[in-house]
N, C-alpha and C positions, 0 to 999 in steps of 0.2 A: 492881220491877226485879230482873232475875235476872244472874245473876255466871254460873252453870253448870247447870245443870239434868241428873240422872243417872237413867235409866231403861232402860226395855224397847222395843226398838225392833218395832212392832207392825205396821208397813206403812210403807216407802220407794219414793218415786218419784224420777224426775232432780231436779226441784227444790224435791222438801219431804219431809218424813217426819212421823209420829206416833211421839211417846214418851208412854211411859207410865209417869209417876211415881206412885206408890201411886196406882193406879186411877186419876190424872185425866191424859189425854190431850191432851202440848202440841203442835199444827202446828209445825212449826220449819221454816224455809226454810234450803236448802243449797245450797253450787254442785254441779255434778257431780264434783269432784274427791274431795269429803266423800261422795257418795252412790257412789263408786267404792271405797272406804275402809269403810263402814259395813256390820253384816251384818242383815240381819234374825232377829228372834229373840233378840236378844244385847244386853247391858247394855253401855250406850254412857255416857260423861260428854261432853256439850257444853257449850263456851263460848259464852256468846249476848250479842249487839250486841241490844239492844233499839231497836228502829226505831220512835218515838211520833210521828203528827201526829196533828190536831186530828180529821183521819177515817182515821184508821188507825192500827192496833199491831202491828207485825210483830215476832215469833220470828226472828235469824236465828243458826246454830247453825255452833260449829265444832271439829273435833277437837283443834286446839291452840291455845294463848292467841295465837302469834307470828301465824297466819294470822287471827284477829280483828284484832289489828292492823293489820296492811299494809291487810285492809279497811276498818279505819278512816280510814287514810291516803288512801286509794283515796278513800272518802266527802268527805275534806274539799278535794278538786279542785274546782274549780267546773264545774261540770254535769257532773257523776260521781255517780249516784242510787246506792240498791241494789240495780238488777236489773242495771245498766250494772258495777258494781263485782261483783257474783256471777259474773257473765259473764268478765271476766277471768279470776278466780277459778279458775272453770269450766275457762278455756281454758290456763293456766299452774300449775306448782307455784310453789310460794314463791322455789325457789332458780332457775325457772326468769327469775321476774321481776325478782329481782335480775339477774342474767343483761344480762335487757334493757336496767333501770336504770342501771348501770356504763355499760353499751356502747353506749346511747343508738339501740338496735334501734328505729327507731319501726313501722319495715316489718313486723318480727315481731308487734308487741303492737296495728297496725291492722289483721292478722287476722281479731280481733275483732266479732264483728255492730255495727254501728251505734257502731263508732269509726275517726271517719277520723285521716289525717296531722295536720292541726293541733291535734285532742285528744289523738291520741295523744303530742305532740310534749311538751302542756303537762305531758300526768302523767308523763310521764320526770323533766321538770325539777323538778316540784313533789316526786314522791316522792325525788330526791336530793338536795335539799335536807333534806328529814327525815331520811330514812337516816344520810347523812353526818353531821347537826348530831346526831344520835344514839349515833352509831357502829356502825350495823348492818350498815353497810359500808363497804368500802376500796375507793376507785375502783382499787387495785391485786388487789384480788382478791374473790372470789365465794362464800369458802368458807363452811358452816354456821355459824349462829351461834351461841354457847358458852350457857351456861344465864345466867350475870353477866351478857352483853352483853342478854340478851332480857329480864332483872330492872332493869338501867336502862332500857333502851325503855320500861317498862310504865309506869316510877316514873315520868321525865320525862311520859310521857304525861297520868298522874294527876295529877299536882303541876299541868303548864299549865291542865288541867281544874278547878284550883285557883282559878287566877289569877295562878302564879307563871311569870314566863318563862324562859331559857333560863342566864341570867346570873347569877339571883334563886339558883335551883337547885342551880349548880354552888358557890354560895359557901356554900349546905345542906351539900351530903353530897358527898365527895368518893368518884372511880373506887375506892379501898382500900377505901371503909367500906360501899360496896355488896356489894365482893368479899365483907366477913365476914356480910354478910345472907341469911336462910334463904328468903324468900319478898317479894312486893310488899307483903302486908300486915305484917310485921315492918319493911320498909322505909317505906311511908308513917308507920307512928306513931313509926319513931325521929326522921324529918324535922318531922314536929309536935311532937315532945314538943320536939327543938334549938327549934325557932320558938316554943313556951310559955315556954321557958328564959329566950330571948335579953329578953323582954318585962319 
């Protein structure tokens, strides 16, 4: 399983590239937004969603951890794959899809190839519900999101990836004690050392 994978970008297409980490050459699938962004020739860090089924293992690569995310988010719609979730991707920036999400644009985000009105309608709902039970958004505004607020996104994320839900979490580690943490992985082990502790 890969976290980021950092190399030599050796050939880019619209929807995949070759990196090249000491001599071995990984496919990695992009939306166009990342292959609009990327240069070739040039030493790139990706974050990658690792995609396993039983007949497939997909690469899929991103320049910032926040846009893995929402992809993530994206994925767990029901019947939202990842070429239908790249697609978006593709077709919107991050802030443009908050954007939509707030303002409940269903018009704007079924644009999109092969999403009509009633899909589009679901993942408006589905991702404001994350969003907001997250805090990545304020149905009163749209603005960028601060490094803290994209440091608890990640944590909640990890921690439900746990097994821990949303209630479980908040009585872990409060909004102050995230603010004094340096990174996700400083933050998941102070939440399991408190959960060794409390035992």
């Amino acid at each position: 399983m890969f976290e980021y994978l950092r190399g030599m970008v050796q050939c880019k297409k619209p929807e995949y590239l070759a990196l090249d980490v000491n001599g071995v050459g990984y496919k990695i699938f992009i939306s166009f937004k990342t292959y609009e962004k990327i240069q070739l020739e040039k030493e790139e860090k990706l974050y990658i969603y690792n995609y396993i089924k039983e007949d497939a293992f997909k690469l899929i690569g991103f320049i910032e951890e926040k846009d893995r995310t929402i992809f993530e988010m994206l994925l767990s719609v029901s019947g939202i794959g990842v070429s239908l979730a790249l697609s978006i991707l593709s077709s919107f920036e991050i802030r443009e899809i908050k954007r939509i999400v707030i303002e409940e644009d269903f018009k704007t985000l079924k644009s999109v190839p092969k999403l009509g009105e009633k899909k589009s309608k679901q993942i408006i709902l589905d991702l404001k519900n994350k969003m907001t039970a997250l805090n990545i958004i304020s149905l009163e505004s749209y603005e960028e999101i601060d490094e803290n607020v994209i440091l608890e996104e990640e944590l909640y994320l990890a921690l439900e990836s746990l097994g821990y839900n949303k209630k479980e979490i908040d009585k872990l580690i409060s909004k102050k004690e995230i603010r004094e943490l340096k990174d996700i992985e400083s933050a998941i082990k102070f939440v399991l050392k408190k959960i060794r502790d409390k035992k």
